[in-house]
C-alpha positions as CSV (number, residue, x, y, z in Angstrom):
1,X,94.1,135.0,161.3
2,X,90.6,136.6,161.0
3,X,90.0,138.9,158.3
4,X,86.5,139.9,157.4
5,X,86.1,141.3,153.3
6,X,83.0,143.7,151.5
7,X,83.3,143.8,147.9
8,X,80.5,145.4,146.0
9,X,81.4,142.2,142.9
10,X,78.1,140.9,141.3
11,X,76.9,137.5,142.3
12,X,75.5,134.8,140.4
13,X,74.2,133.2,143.5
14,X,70.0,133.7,144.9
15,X,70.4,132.0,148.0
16,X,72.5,128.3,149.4
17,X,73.2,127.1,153.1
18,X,75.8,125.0,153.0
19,X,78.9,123.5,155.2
20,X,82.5,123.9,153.8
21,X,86.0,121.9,155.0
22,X,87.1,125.3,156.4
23,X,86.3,127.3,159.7
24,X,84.9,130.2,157.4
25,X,81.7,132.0,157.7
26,X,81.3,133.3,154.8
27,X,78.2,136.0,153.9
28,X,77.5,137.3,150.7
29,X,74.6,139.3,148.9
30,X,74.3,140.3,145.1
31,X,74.5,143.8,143.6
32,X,74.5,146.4,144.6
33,X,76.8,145.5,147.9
34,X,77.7,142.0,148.1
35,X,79.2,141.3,151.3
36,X,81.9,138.6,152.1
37,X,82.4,137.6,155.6
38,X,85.1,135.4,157.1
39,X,86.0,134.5,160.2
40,X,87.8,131.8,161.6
41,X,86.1,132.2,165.3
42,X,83.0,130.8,164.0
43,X,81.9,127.3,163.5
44,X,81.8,126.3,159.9
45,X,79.2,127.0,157.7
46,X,79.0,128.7,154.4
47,X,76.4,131.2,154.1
48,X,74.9,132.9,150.9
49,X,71.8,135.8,150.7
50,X,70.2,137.1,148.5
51,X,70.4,141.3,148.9
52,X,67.0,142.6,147.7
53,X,64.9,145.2,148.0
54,X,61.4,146.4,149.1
55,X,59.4,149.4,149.9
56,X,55.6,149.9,151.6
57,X,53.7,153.0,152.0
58,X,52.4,153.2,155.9
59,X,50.0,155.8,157.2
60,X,51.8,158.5,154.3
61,X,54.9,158.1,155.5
62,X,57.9,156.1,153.3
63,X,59.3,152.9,155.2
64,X,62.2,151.4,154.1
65,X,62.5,148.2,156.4
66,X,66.5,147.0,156.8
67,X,67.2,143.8,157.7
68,X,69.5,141.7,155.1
69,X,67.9,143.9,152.8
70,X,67.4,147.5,151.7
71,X,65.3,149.9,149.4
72,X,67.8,150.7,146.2
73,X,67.8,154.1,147.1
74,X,69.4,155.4,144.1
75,X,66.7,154.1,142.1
76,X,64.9,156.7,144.0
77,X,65.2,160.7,142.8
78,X,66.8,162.5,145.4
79,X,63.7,165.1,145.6
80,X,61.8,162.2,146.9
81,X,63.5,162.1,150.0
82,X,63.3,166.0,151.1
83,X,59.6,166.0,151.1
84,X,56.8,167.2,153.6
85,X,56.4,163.6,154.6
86,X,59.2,161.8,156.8
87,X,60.8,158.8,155.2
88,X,61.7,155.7,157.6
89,X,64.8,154.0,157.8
90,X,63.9,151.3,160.3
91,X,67.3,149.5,162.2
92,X,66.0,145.8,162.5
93,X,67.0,144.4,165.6
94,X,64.3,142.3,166.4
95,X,62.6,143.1,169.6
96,X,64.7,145.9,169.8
97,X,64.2,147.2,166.2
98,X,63.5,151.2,165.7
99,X,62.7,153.4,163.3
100,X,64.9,156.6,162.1
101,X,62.9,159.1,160.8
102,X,64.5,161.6,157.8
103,X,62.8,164.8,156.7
104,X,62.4,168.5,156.6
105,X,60.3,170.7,159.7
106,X,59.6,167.1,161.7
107,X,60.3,168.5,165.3
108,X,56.8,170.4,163.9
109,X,55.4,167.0,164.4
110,X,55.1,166.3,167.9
111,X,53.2,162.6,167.3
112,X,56.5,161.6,165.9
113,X,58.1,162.2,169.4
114,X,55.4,161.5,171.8
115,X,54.7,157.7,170.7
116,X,58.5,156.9,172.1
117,X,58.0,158.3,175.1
118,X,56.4,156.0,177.9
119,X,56.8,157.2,180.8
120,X,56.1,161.0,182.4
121,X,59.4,162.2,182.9
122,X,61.7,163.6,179.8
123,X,65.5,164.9,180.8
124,X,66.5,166.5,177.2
125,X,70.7,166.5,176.9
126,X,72.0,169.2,175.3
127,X,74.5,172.1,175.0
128,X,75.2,175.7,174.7
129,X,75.2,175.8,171.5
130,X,72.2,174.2,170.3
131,X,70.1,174.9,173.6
132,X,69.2,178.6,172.3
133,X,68.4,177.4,168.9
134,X,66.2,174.3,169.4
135,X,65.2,173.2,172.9
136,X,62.7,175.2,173.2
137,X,61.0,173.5,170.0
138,X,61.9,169.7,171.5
139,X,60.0,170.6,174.7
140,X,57.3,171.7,172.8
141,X,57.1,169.0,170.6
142,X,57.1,166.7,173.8
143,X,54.6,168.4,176.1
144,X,52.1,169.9,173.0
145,X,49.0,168.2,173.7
146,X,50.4,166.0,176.0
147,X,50.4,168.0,179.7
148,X,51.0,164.9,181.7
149,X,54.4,164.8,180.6
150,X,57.1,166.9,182.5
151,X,60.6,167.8,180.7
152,X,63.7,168.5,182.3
153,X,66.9,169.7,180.7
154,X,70.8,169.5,181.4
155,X,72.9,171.8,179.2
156,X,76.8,170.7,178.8
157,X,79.5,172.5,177.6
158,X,80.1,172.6,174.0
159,X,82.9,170.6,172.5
160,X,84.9,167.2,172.3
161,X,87.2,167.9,175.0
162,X,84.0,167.6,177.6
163,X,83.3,164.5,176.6
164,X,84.8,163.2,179.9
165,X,83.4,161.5,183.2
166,X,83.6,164.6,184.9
167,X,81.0,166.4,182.4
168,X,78.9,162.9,181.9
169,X,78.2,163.4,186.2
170,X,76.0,166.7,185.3
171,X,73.9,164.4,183.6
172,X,73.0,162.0,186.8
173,X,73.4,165.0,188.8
174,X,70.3,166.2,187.3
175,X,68.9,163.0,187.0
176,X,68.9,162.2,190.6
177,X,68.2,165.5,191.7
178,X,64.5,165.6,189.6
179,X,63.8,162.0,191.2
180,X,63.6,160.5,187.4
181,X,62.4,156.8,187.6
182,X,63.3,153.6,185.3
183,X,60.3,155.0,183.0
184,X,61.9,158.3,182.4
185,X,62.8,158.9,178.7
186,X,66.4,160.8,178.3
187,X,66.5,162.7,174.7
188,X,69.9,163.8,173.4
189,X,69.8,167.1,171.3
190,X,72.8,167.9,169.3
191,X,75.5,166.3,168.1
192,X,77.8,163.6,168.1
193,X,79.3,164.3,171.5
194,X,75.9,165.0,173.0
195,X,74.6,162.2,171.2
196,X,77.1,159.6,172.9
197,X,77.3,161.1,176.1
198,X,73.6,160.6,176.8
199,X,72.7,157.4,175.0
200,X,75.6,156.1,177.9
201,X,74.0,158.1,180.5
202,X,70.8,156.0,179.3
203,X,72.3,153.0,179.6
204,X,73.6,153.8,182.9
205,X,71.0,156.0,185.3
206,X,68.9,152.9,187.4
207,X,70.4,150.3,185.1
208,X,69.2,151.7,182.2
209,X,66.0,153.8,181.0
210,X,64.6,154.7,177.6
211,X,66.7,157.2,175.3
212,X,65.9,159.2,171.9
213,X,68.6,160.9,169.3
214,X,67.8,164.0,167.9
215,X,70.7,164.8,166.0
216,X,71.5,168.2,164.9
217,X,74.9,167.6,162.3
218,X,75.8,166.3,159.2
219,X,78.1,163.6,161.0
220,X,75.7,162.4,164.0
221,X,72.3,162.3,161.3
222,X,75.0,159.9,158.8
223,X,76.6,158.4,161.9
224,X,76.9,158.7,165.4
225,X,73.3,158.3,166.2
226,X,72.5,155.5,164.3
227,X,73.4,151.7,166.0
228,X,73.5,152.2,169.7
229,X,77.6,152.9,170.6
230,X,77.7,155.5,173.5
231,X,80.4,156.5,174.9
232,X,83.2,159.1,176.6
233,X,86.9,159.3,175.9
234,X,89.1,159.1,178.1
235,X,92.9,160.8,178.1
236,X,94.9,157.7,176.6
237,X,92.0,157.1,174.0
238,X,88.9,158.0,172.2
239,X,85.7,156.2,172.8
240,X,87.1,153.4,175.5
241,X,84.8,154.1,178.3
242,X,81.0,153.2,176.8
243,X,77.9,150.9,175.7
244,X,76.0,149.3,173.2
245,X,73.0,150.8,173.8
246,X,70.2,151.4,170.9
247,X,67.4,154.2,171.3
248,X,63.8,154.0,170.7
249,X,64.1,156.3,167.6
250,X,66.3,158.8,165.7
251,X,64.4,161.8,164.6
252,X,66.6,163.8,162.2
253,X,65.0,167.6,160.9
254,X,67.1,168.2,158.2
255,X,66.4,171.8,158.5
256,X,68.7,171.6,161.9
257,X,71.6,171.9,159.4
258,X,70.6,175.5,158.6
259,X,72.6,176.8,161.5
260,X,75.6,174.4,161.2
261,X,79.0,176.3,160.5
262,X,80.3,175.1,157.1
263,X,83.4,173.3,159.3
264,X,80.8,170.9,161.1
265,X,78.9,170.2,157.7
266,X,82.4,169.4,155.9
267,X,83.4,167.2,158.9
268,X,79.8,165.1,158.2
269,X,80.6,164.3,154.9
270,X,83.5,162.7,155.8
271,X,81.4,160.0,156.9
272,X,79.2,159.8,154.2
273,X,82.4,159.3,151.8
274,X,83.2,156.6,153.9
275,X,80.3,154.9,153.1
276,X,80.9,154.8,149.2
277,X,84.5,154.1,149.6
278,X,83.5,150.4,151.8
279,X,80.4,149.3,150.1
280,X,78.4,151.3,148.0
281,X,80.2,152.6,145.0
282,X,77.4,154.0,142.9
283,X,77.2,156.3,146.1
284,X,80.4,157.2,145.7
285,X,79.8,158.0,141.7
286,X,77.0,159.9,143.2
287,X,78.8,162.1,145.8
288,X,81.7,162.7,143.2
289,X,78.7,164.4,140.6
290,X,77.2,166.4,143.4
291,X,79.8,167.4,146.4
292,X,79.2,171.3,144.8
293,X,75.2,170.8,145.8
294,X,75.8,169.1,149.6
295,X,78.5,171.7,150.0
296,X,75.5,174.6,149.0
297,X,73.3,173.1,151.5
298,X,71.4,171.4,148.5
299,X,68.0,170.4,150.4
300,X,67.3,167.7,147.9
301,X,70.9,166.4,147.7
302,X,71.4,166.6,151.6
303,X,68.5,164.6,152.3
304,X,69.6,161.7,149.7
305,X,72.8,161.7,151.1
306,X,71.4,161.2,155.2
307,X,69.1,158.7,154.0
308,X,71.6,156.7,151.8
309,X,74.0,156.7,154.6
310,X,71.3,155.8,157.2
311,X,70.3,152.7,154.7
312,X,73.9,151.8,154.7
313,X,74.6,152.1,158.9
314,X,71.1,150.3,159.4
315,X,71.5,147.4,157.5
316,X,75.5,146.9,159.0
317,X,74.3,147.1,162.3
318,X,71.3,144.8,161.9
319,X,73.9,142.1,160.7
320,X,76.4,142.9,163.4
321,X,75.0,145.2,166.1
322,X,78.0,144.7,168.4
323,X,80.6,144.6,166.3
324,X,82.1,141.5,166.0
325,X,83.6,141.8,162.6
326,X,81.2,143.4,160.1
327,X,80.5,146.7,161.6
328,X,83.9,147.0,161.9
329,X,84.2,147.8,158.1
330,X,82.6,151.3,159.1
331,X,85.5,152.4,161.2
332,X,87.8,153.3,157.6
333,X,90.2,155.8,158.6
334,X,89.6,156.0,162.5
335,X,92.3,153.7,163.7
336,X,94.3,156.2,161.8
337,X,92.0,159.1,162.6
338,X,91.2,158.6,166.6
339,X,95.2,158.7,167.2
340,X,95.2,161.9,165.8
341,X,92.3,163.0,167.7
342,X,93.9,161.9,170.8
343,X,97.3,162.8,169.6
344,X,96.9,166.2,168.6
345,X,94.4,167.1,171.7
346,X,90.4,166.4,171.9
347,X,88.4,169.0,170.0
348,X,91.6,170.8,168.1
349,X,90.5,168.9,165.1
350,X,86.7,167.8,164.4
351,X,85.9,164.1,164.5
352,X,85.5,164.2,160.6
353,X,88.4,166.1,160.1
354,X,90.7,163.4,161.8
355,X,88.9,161.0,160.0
356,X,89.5,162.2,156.4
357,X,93.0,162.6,157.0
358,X,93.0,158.9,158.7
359,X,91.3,157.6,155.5
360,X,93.8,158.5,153.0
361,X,96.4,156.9,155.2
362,X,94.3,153.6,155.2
363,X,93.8,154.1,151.2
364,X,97.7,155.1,150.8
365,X,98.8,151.8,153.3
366,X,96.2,149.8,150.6
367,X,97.7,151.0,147.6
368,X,101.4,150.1,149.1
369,X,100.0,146.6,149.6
370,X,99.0,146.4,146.0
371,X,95.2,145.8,147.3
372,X,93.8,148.8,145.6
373,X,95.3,151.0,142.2
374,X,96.1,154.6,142.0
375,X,93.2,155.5,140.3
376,X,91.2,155.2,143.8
377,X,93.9,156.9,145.2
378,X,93.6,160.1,143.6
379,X,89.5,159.8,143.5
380,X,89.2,159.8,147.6
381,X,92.3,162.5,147.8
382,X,90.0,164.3,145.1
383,X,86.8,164.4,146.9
384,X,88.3,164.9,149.9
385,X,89.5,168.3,148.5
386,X,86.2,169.1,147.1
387,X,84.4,168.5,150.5
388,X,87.3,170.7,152.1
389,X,88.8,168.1,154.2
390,X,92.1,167.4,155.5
391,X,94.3,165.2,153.3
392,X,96.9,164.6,156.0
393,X,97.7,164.5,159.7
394,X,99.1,168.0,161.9
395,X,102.5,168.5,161.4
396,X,103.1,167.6,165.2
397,X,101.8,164.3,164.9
398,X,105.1,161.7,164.8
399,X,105.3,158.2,164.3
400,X,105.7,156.9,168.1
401,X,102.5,159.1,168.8
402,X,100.5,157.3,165.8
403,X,101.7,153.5,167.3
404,X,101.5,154.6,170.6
405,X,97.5,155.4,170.4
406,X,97.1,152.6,167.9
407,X,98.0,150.1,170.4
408,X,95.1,150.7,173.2
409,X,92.6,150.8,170.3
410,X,89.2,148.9,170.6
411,X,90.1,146.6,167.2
412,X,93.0,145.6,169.0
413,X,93.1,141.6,169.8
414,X,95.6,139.8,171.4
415,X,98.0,142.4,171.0
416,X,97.1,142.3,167.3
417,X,95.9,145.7,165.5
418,X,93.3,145.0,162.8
419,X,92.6,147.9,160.2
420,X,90.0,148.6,157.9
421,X,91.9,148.8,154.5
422,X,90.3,148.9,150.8
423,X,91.0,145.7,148.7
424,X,89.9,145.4,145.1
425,X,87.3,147.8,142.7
426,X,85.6,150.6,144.4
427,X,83.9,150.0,147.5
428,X,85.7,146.8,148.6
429,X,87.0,146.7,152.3
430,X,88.6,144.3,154.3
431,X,88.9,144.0,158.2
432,X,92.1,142.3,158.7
433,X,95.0,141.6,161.0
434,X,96.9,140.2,158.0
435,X,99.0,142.7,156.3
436,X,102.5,143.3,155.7
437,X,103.8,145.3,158.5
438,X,106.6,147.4,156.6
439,X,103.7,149.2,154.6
440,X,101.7,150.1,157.8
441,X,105.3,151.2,158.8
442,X,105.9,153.2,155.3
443,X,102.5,155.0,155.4
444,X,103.3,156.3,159.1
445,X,106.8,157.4,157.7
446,X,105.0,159.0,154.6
447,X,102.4,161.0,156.7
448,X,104.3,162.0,159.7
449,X,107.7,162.6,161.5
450,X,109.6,160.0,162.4
């Protein structure tokens, strides 16, 4: 059985190589987030790093380079992430790698844009809602100085329940139709469904051509756009039709969140919650002593919070960019969360909605295994409350609705579902297939009809 385990324990250990008697591969680092991997799919080998840190100043702008490390970010005052000057989360994937960049009024710096754009030809991916506010700004910031470059631009319809084949054709439709090339540059403006739907476009038109995020809420800036998984839904499932596919940068203006309804910027923080609750508790500590200021818009506390999360996606994906058991620990709650999603109806609830509701059924099916105690219970049903998120599923969803979803879901093997669960102090996660199935059958009973 292959289980995978975070645990955010202390660890005497700098750094060994060394081969056990079992088939485990086993990964750790030391505070602040020591990770434990195990898999018996993997040839044996014991494996131990060190988790450090490090920081350099480049051209005025903060760098903070994740690999098997990461700055300490909260050493770091949350006002010195909201400043004039972008900070740089880079996503290490070797030849691949690509910086995200974090900061206030930065679609006002066109240089940021331009130097990921290598061709002539721009299509920008957007939709009717965020088209009036802030295309005209991205073509400017693409073209400003800069006349040899022509921009095109394809505006969906607003909404989950678009995020379909049918809608995804508008994009090659307008593709084809301008004659783009393999050195075209599509840029997706807006946000999580936008951002998905073009990055597979991307990886589709000619084969595959350059791609850029510009994400415009709280959940794609934390999330989506970060690590390369694009996507569509399709009727029997969220997210089933798609590609790893990374982009050459993610610019995130935090002042894009000035015109996000207070529903979307709830929804985001589901996400960043989910962070704290897998593997970084002092995060956590941190969200639970300011949730009142990222509600209020807090500049300062917003742009901590993007950049923490950022930190934590980058460094996950670097270790495990397609997801073969490590990045699965970021899925907490979506098993749970995607059913209702596809249950209840694309786009009735937000994606961070279902996902809040889907992580206090993961915690509740934790706590019924004895893996977790009630204290940590009542904190994520606490902050949950405080961020104005659901606490449990519609009242329509059943049982045979929650199983029946479950079963075609992508952490599925060999008929098998695997669930993110917490295990052990605050921010400790495990990705297992190896639970007790009367409590995952208890916690569907608990939270829904039968």
């Amino acid at each position: 059985m292959a289980s995978l385990s975070l645990s955010s324990k202390p660890s005497p250990t700098t750094s060994s190589l060394s081969t056990p008697n079992s088939r485990d591969l086993i990964l750790r680092f030391q505070n602040p987030n020591s990770i434990s991997f195990r898999s018996s799919l993997v040839s044996p080998s014991s494996i131990e790093l060190n988790r450090t840190g490090c920081c350099a100043l480049n051209a005025g702008r903060v760098r903070s380079r994740i690999c098997a490390s990461s700055t300490q970010v909260m050493d770091q005052s949350p006002s010195e992430t909201s400043s004039g000057v972008p900070t740089i989360v880079e996503v290490d994937l070797g030849n691949r790698s690509y910086p995200i960049y974090i900061g206030s009024g930065i679609l006002g710096q066109p240089e940021l844009l331009q130097r990921h754009v290598h061709g002539k030809r721009v299509l920008v991916v957007t939709n009717n809602t965020v088209a009036p506010l802030y295309l005209d700004k991205v073509v400017d910031a693409l073209t400003k100085g800069n006349p040899n470059v022509s921009v095109e631009s394809v505006i969906l319809p607003d909404g989950e329940k678009y995020k379909n084949m049918d809608v995804l054709m508008k994009v090659f439709d307008k593709a084809i139709e301008s004659r783009l090339d393999r050195r075209c540059t599509f840029v997706a403006l807006g946000g999580g469904v936008i951002g998905d739907m073009c990055g597979y476009a991307a990886a589709s038109y000619l084969r595959g051509v350059n791609f850029i995020q510009i994400p415009t809420t709280v959940m794609a800036q934390v999330d989506s756009s970060v690590g390369g998984k694009t996507g569509i839904n399709h009727r029997l499932g969220k997210n089933l039709i798609g590609a790893f596919y990374q982009p050459q940068c993610v610019l995130i203006d935090t002042d894009t969140l000035n015109t996000l309804p207070d529903r979307e910027l709830a929804s985001g923080l589901a996400e960043v919650i989910k962070y704290g609750l897998i593997r970084d508790a002092k995060f956590f500590e941190w969200q639970e002593n300011n949730m009142q200021a990222l509600m209020a818009r807090d500049p300062d506390a917003l742009a901590y919070a993007i950049k923490r999360s950022c930190e934590n996606k980058a460094e996950v994906v670097s270790l495990d960019e397609k997801e073969s058991g490590l990045r699965a620990t970021l899925n907490l709650g979506h098993t749970f969360g995607h059913a209702i999603e596809t249950g209840f109806g694309y786009g009735q609830w937000l994606h961070g909605e279902a996902v809040a509701a889907g992580m206090v059924m993961a915690v509740d099916m934790s706590y019924r295994l004895g893996w977790i105690d009630d204290s940590i219970v009542k904190r994520v049903r606490d902050i949950l409350q405080r961020a104005k998120l659901p606490t449990a599923p519609p009242d329509t969803m059943t049982v045979e609705m929650f199983k029946a979803v479950m079963a075609v879901d992508k952490k599925v093997a060999d008929g098998l579902l695997r669930l993110i669960l917490l295990k052990g102090p605050l921010g400790s996660c495990v990705f297992t297939g190896d639970y007790d199935r009367k409590a995952l059958d208890e916690t569907l009973r608990a939270f829904s009809k039968s």
